[in-house]
Structure formats: structure tokens, C-alpha cells
VOPA-370217 format. One record per atom (N, C-alpha, C): x, y, z; residue number from 1; atom name. Coordinates in nm, 2 decimals. Each point is the difference from the previous one (the first is absolute). Layout:
+--------+--------+--------+-----+------+
:     px :     py :     pz :   n : atom :
+--------+--------+--------+-----+------+
:      X :      Y :      Z : NUM :   CA :
...
+--------+--------+--------+-----+------+
END
This chain:
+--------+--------+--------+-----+------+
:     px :     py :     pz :   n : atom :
+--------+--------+--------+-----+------+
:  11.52 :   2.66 :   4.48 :   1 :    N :
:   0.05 :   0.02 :   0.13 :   1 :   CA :
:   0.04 :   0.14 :   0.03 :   1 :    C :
:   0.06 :   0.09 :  -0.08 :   2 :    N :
:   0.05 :   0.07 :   0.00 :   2 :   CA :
:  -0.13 :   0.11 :  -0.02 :   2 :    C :
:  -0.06 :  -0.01 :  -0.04 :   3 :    N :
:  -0.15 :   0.13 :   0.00 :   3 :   CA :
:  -0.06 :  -0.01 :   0.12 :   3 :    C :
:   0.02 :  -0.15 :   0.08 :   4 :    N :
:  -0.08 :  -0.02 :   0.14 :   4 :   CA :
:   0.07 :   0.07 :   0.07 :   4 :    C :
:   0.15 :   0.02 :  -0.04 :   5 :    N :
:   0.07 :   0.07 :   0.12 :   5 :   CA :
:  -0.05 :   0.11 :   0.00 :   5 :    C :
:   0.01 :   0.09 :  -0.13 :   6 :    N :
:  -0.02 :   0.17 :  -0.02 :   6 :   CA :
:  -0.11 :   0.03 :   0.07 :   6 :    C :
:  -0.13 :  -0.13 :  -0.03 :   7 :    N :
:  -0.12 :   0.06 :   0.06 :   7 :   CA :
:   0.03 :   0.00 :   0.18 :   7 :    C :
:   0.09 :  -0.13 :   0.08 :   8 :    N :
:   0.02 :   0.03 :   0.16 :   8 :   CA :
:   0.07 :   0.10 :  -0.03 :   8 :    C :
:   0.12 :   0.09 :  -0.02 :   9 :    N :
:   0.03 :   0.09 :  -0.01 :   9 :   CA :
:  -0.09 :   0.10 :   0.04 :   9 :    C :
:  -0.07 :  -0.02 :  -0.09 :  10 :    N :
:  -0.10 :   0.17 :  -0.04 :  10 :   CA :
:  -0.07 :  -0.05 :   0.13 :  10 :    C :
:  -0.03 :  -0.10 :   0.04 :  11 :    N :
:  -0.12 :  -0.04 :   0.11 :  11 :   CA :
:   0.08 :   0.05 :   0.13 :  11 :    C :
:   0.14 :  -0.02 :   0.00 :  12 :    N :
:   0.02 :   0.06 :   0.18 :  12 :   CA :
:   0.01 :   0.10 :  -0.03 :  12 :    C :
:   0.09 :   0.08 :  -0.11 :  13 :    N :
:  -0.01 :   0.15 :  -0.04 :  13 :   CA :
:  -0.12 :   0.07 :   0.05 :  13 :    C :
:  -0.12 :  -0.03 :  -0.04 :  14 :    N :
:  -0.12 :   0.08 :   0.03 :  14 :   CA :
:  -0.06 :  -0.04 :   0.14 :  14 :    C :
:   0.06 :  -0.16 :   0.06 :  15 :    N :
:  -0.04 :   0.01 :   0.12 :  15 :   CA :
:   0.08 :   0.11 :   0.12 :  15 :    C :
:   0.11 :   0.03 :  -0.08 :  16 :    N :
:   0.11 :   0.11 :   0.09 :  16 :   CA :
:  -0.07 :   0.12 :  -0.01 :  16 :    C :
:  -0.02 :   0.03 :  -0.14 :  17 :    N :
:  -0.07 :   0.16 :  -0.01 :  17 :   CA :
:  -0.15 :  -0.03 :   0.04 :  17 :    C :
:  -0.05 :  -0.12 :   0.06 :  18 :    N :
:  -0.16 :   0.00 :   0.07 :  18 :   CA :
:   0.04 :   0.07 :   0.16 :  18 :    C :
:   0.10 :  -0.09 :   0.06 :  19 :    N :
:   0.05 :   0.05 :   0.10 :  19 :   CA :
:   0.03 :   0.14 :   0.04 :  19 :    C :
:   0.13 :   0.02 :  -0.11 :  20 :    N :
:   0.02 :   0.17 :   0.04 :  20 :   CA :
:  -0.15 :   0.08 :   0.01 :  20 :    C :
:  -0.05 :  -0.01 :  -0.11 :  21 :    N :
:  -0.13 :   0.09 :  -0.03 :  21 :   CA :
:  -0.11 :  -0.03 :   0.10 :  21 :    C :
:  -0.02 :  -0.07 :   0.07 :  22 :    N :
:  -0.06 :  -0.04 :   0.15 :  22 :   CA :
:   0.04 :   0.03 :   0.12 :  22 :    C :
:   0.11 :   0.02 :  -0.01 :  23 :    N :
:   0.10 :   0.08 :   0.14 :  23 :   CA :
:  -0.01 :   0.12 :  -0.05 :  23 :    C :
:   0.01 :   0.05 :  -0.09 :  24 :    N :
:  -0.04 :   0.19 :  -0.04 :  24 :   CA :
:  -0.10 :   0.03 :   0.05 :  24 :    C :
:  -0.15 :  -0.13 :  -0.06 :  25 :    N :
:  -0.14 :   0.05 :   0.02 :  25 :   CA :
:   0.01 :   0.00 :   0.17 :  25 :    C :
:   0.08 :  -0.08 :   0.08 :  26 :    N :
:  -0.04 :  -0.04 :   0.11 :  26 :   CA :
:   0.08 :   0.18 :   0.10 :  26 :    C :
:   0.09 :   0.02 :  -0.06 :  27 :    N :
:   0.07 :   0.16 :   0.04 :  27 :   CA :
:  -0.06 :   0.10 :   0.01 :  27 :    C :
:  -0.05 :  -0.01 :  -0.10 :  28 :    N :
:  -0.14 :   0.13 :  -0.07 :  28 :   CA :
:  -0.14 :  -0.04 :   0.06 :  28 :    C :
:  -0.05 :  -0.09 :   0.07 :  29 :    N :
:  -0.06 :  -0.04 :   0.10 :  29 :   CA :
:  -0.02 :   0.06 :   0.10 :  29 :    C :
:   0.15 :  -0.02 :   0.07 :  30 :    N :
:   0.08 :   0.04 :   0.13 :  30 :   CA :
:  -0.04 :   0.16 :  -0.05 :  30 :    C :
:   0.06 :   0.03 :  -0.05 :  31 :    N :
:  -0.01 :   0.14 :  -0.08 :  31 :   CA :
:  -0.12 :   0.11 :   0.07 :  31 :    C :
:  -0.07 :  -0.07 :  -0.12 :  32 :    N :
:  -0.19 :   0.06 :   0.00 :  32 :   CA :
:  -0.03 :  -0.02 :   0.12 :  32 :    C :
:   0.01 :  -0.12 :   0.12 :  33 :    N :
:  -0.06 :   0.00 :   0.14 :  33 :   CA :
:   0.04 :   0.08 :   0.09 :  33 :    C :
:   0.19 :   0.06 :  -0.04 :  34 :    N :
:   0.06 :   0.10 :   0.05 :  34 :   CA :
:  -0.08 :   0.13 :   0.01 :  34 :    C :
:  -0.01 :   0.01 :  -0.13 :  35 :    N :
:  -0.06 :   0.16 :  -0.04 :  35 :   CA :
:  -0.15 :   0.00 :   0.07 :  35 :    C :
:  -0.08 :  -0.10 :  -0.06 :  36 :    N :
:  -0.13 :   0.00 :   0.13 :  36 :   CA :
:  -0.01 :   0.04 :   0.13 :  36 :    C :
:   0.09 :  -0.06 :   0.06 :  37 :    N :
:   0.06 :   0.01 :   0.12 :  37 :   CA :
:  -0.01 :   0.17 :   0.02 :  37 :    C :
:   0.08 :   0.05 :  -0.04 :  38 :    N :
:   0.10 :   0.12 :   0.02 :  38 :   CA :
:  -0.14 :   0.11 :  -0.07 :  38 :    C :
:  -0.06 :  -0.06 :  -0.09 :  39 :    N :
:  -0.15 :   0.11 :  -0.06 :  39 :   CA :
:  -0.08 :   0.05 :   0.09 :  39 :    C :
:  -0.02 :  -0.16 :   0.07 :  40 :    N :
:  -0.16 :  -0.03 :   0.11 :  40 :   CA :
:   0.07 :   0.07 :   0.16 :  40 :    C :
:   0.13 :   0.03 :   0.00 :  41 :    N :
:   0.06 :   0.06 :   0.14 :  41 :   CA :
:   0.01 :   0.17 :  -0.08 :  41 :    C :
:   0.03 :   0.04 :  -0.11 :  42 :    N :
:  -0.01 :   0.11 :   0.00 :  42 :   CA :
:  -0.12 :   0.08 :  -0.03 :  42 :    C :
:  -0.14 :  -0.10 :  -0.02 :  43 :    N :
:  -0.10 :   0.05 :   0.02 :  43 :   CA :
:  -0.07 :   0.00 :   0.11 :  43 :    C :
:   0.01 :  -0.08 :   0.12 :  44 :    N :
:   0.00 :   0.03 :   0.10 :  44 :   CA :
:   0.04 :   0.10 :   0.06 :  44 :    C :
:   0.16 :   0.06 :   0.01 :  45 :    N :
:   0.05 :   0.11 :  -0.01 :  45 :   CA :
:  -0.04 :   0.12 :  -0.01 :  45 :    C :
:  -0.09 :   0.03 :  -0.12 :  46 :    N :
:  -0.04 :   0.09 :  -0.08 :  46 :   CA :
:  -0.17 :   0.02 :   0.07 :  46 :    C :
:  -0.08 :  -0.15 :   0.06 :  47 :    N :
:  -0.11 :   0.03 :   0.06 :  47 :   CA :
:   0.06 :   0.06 :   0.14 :  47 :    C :
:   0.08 :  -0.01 :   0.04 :  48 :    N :
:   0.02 :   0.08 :   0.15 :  48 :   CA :
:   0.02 :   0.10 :  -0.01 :  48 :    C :
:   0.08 :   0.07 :  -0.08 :  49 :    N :
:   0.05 :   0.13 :  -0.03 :  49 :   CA :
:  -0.13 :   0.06 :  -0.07 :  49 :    C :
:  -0.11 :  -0.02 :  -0.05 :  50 :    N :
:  -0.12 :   0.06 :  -0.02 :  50 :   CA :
:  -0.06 :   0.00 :   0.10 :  50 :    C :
:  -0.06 :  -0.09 :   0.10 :  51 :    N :
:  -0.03 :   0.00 :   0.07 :  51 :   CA :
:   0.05 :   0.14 :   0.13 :  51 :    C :
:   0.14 :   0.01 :   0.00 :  52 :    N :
:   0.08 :   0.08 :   0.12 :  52 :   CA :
:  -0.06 :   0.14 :  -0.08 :  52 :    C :
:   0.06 :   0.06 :  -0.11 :  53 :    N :
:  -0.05 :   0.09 :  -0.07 :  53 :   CA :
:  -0.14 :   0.01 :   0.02 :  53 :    C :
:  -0.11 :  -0.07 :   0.00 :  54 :    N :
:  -0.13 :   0.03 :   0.05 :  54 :   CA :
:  -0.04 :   0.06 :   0.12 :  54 :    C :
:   0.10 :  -0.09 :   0.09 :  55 :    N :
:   0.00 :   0.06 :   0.14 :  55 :   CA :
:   0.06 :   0.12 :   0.03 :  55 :    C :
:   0.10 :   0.02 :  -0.08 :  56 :    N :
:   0.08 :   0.08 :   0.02 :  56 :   CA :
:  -0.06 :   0.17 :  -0.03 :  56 :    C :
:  -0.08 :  -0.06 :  -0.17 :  57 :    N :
:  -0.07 :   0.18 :  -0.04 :  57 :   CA :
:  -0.12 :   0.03 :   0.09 :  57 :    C :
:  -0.05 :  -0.11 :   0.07 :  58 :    N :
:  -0.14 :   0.02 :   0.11 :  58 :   CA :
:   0.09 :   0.04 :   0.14 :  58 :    C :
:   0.07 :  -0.01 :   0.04 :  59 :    N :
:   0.07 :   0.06 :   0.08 :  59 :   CA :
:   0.02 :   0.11 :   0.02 :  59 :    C :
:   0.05 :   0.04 :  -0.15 :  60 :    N :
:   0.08 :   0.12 :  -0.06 :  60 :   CA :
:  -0.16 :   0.15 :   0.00 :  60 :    C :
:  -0.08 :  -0.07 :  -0.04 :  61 :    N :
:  -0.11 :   0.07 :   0.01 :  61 :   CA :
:  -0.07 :   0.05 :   0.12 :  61 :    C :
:   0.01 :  -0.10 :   0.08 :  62 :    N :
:  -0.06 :   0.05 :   0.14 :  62 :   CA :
:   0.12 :   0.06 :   0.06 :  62 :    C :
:   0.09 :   0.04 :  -0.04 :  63 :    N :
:   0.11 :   0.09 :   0.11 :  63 :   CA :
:   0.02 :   0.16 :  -0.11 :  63 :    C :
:  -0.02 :  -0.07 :  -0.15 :  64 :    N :
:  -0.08 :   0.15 :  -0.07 :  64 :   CA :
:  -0.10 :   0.07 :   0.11 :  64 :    C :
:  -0.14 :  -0.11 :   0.00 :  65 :    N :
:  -0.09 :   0.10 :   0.08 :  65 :   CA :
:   0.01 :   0.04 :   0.12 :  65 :    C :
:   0.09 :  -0.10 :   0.12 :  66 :    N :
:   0.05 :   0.07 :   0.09 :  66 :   CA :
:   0.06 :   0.16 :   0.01 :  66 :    C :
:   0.10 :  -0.03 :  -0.16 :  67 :    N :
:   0.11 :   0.14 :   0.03 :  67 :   CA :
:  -0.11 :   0.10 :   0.01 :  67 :    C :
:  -0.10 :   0.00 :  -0.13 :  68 :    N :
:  -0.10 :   0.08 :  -0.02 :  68 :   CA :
:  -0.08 :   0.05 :   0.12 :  68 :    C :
:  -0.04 :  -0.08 :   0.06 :  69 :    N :
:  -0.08 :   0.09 :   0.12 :  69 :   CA :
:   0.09 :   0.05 :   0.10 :  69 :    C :
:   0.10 :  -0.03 :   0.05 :  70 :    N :
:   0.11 :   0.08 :   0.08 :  70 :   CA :
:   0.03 :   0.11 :  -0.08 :  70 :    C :
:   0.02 :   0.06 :  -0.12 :  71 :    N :
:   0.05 :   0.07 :  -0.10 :  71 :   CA :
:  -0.17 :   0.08 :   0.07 :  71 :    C :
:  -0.13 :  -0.05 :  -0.05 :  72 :    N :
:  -0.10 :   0.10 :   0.08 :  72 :   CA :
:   0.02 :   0.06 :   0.13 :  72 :    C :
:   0.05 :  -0.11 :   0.09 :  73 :    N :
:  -0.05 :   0.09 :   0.10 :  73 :   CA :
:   0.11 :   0.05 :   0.06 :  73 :    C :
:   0.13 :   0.04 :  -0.09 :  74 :    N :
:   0.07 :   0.07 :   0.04 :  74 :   CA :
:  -0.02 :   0.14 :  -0.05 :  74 :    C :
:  -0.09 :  -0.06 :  -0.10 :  75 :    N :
:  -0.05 :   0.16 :  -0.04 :  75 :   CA :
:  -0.04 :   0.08 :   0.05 :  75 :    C :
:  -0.09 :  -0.11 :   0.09 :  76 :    N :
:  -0.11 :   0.05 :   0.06 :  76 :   CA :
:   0.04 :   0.11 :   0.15 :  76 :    C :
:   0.07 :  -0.10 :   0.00 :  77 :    N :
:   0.11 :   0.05 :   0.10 :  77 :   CA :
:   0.02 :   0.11 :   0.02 :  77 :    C :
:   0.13 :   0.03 :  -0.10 :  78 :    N :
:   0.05 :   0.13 :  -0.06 :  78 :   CA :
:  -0.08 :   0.09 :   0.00 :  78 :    C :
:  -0.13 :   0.02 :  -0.05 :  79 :    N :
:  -0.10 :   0.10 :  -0.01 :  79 :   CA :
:  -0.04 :   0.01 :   0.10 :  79 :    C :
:  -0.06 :  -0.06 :   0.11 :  80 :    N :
:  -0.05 :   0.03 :   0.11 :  80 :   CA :
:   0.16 :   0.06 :   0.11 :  80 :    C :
:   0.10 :  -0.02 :  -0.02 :  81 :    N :
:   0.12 :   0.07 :   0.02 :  81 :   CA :
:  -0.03 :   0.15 :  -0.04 :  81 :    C :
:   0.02 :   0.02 :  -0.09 :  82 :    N :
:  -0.02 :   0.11 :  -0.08 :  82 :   CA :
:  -0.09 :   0.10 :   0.03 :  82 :    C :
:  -0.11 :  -0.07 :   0.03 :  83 :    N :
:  -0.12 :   0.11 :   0.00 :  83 :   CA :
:   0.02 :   0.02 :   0.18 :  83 :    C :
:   0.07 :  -0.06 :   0.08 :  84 :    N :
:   0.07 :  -0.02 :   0.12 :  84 :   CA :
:   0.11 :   0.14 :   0.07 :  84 :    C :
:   0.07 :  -0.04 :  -0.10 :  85 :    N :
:   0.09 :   0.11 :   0.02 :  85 :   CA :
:  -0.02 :   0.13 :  -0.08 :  85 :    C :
:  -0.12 :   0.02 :  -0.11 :  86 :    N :
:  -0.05 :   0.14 :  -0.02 :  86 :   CA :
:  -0.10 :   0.04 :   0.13 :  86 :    C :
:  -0.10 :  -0.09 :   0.06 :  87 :    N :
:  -0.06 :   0.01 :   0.13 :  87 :   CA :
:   0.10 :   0.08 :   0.12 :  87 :    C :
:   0.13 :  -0.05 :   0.00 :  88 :    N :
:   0.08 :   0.03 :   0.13 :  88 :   CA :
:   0.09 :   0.11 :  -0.02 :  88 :    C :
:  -0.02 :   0.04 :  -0.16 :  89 :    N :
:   0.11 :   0.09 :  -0.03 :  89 :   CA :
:  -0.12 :   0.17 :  -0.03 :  89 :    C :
:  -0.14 :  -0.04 :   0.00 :  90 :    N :
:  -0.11 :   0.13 :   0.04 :  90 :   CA :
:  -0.04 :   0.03 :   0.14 :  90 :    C :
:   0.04 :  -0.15 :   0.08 :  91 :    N :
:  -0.04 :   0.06 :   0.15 :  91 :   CA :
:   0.15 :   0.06 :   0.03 :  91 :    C :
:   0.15 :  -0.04 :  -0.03 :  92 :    N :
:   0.08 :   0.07 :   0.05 :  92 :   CA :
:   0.00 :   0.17 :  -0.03 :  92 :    C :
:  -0.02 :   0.04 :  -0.11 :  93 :    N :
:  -0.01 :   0.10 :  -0.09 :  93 :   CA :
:  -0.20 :   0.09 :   0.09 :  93 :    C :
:  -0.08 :  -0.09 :   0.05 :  94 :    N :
:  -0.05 :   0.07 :   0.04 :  94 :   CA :
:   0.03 :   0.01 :   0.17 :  94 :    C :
:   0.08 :  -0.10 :   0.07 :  95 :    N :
:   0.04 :   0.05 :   0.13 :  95 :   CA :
:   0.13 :   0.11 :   0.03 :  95 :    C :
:   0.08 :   0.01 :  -0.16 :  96 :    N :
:   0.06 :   0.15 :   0.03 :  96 :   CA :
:  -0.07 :   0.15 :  -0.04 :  96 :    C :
:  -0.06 :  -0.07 :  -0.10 :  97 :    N :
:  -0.10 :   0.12 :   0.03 :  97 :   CA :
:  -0.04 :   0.06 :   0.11 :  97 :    C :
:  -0.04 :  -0.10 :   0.12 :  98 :    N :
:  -0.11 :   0.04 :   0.13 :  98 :   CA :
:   0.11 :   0.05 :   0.06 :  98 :    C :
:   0.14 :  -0.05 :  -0.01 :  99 :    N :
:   0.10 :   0.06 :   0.09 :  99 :   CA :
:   0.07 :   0.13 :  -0.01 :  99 :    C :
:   0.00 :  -0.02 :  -0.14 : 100 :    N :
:   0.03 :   0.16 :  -0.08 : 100 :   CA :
:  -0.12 :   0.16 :   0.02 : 100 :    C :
:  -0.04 :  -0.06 :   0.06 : 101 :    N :
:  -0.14 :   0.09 :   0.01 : 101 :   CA :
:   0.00 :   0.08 :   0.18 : 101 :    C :
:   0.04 :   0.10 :  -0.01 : 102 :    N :
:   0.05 :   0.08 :   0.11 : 102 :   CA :
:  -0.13 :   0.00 :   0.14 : 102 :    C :
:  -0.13 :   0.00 :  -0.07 : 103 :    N :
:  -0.11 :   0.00 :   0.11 : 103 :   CA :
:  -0.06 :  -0.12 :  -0.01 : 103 :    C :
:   0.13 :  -0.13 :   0.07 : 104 :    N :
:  -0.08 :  -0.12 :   0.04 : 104 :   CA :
:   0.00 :   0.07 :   0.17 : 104 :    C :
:  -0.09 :   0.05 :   0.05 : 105 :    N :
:  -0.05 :   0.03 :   0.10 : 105 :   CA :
:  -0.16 :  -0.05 :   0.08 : 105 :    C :
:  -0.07 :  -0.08 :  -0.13 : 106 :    N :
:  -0.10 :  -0.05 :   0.00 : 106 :   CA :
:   0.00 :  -0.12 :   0.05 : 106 :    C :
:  -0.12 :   0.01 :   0.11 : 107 :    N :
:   0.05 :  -0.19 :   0.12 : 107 :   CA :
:  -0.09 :  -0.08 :  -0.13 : 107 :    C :
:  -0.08 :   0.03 :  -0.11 : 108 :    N :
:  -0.08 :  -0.07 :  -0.05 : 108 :   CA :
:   0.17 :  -0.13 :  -0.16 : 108 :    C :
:   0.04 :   0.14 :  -0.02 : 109 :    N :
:   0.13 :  -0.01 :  -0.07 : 109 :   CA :
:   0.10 :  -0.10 :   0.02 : 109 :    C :
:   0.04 :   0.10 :   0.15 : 110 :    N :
:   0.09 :  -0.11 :   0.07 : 110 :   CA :
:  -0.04 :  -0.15 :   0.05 : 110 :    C :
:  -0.17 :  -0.06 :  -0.04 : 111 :    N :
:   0.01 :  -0.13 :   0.03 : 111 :   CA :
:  -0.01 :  -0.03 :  -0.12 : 111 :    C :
:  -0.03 :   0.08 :  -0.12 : 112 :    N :
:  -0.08 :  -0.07 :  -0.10 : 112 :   CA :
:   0.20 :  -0.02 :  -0.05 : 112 :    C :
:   0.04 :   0.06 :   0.00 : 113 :    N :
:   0.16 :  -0.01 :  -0.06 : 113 :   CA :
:   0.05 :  -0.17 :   0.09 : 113 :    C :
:   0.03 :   0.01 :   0.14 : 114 :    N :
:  -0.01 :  -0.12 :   0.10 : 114 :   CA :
:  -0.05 :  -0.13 :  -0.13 : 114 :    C :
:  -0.14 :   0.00 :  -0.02 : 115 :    N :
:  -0.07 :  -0.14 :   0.00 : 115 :   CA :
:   0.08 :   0.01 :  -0.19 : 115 :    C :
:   0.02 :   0.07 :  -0.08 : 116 :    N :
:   0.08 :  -0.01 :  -0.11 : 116 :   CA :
:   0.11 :  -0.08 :   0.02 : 116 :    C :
:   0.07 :   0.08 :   0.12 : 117 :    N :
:   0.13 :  -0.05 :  -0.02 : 117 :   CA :
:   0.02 :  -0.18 :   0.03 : 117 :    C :
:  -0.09 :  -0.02 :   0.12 : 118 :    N :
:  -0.02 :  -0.16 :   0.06 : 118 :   CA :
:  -0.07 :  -0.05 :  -0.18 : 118 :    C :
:  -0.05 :   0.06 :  -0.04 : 119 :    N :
:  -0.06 :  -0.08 :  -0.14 : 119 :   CA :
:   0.15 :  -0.02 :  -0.10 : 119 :    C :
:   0.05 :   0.10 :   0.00 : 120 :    N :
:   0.11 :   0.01 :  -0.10 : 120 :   CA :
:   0.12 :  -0.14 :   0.04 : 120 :    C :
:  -0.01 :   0.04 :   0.12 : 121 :    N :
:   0.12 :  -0.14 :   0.06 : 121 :   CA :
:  -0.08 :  -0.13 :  -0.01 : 121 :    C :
:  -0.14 :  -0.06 :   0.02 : 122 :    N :
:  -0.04 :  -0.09 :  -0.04 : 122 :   CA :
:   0.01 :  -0.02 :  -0.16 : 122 :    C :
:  -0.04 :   0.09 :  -0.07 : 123 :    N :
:   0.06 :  -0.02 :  -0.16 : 123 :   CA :
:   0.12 :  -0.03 :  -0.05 : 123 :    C :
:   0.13 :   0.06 :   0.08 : 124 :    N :
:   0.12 :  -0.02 :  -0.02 : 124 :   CA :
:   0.03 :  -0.17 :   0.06 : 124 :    C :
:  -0.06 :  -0.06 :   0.05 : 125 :    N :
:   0.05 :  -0.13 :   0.05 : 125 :   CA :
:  -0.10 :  -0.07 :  -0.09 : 125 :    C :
:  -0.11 :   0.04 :  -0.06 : 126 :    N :
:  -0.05 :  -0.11 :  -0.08 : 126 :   CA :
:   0.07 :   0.00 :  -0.15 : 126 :    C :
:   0.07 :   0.15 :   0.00 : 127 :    N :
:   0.04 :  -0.05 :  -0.15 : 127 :   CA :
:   0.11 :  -0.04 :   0.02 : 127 :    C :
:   0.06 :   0.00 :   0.15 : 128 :    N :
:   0.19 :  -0.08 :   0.04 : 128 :   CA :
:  -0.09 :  -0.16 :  -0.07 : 128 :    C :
:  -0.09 :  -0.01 :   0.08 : 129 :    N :
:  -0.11 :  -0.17 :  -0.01 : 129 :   CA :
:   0.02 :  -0.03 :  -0.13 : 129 :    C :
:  -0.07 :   0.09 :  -0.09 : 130 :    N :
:  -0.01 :  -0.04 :  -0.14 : 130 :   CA :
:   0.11 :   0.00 :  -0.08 : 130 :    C :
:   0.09 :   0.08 :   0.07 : 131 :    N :
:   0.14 :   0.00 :  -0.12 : 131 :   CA :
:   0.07 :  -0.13 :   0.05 : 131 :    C :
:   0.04 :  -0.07 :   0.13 : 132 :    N :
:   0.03 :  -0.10 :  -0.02 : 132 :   CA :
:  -0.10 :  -0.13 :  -0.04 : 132 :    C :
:  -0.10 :   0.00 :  -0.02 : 133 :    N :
:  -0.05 :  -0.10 :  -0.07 : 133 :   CA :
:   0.03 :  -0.01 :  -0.11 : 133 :    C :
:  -0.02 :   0.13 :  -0.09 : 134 :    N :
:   0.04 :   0.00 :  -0.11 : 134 :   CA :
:   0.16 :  -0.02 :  -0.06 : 134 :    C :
:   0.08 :   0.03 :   0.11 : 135 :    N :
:   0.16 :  -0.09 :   0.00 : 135 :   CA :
:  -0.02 :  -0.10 :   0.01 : 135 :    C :
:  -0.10 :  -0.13 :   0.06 : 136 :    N :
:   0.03 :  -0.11 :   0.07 : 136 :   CA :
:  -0.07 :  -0.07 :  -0.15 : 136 :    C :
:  -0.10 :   0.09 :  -0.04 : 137 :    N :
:  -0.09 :  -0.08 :  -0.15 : 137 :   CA :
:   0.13 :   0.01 :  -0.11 : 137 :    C :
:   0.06 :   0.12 :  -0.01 : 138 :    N :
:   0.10 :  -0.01 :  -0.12 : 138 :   CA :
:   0.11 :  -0.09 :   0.02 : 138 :    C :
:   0.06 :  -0.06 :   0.13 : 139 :    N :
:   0.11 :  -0.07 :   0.04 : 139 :   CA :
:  -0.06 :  -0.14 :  -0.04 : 139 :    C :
:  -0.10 :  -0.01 :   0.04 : 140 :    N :
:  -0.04 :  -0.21 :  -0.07 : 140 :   CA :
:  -0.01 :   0.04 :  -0.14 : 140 :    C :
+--------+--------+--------+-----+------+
END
């Protein structure tokens, strides 16, 4: 009678430690379905944020090639400026010449100096034209 006992003994004993160790597996369960959880949302995460970054560098590229052509044709700009104001800075230099010159007495003179000067003032308002364009291109 006494060995039957030891063996119920041992028999709830192990049915206690069947329990605990089934409530662990059942934790660690919980566990692993947590972490799934929390994997399958941070790779999700990680597809959007590649995704934005894609958008983001094709974005980033077409406002590269934007800067790029504004960057031309401010160039372009500038030079035709340039070659503008050496134009307006040979007719001034040759309209004091004509004035500097003691025998403008000549009626051929005196108009050809006239239609210079109406040319010189239309030059002077195209490069006023061009110089604010070229403020209004560098300000965007």
C-alpha cells in the first residue's frame, strides 16, 4: 500500500509539473504571436519608408534638373547682359566722341548723331528690360 502511495504521489507531482510546463508553453505562445505581430508591422513600416525614399530621390532628381536649366539660362542671361552693356558703353563713348568734335556743323552729322542717339535710348531700356528679367530669374 505504501509503494501505491509513492507512485500517486509521483503521479500528481508530475501532473503539477505537466501543468506548470503547459502554462509556460502556453506564455511563450502568447510570446512568439506577440513578436509576429510587432515583425509583420515593422515590416510593413520599412515597405513605406522605401517606398517614400523612392518618391522622394525621383523628386529630388527632377528639381536637380530643374535647378540645372534655370542655372543655364541665367547664364544665358548674364551674357547677353554683358555683351549689352559693352554695346551701350561703345555707342556712349562713340556719341561723345561726335560731341567732342568742334565741326559738328554738318546737317548729314547732325542727323546721323540724332538717329544714334534715339538708337542709344532704345538700347538703354532694353538692357533696363533685360536687367530686370534677369533679377526676376535670380529671385525664384
Amino acid at each position: 500500500a505504501s509503494v501505491e502511495g509513492l507512485h500517486l504521489i509521483d503521479f500528481e507531482q508530475l501532473k503539477i509539473e505537466n501543468q506548470t510546463l503547459n502554462e509556460k508553453i502556453e506564455e511563450r505562445n502568447d510570446e512568439l504571436h506577440k513578436l509576429k505581430k510587432k515583425a509583420t508591422t515593422t515590416v510593413q513600416v520599412l515597405t513605406h519608408i522605401k517606398e517614400k525614399l523612392q518618391f522622394v530621390t525621383k523628386e529630388n532628381e527632377k528639381l536637380n534638373c530643374e535647378l540645372k536649366s534655370k542655372e543655364d539660362e541665367m547664364t544665358s542671361l548674364r551674357d547677353a547682359l554683358t555683351k549689352a552693356k559693352r554695346k551701350r558703353d561703345k555707342i556712349r563713348a562713340e556719341r561723345n566722341s561726335v560731341k567732342n568734335q568742334a565741326f559738328v556743323t554738318s546737317e548729314l552729322l547732325l542727323e546721323d548723331y540724332d538717329a544714334r542717339k534715339r538708337r542709344v535710348i532704345a538700347l538703354e531700356e532694353k538692357l533696363e528690360q533685360i536687367q530686370s528679367q534677369l533679377a526676376n530669374k535670380l529671385i525664384r
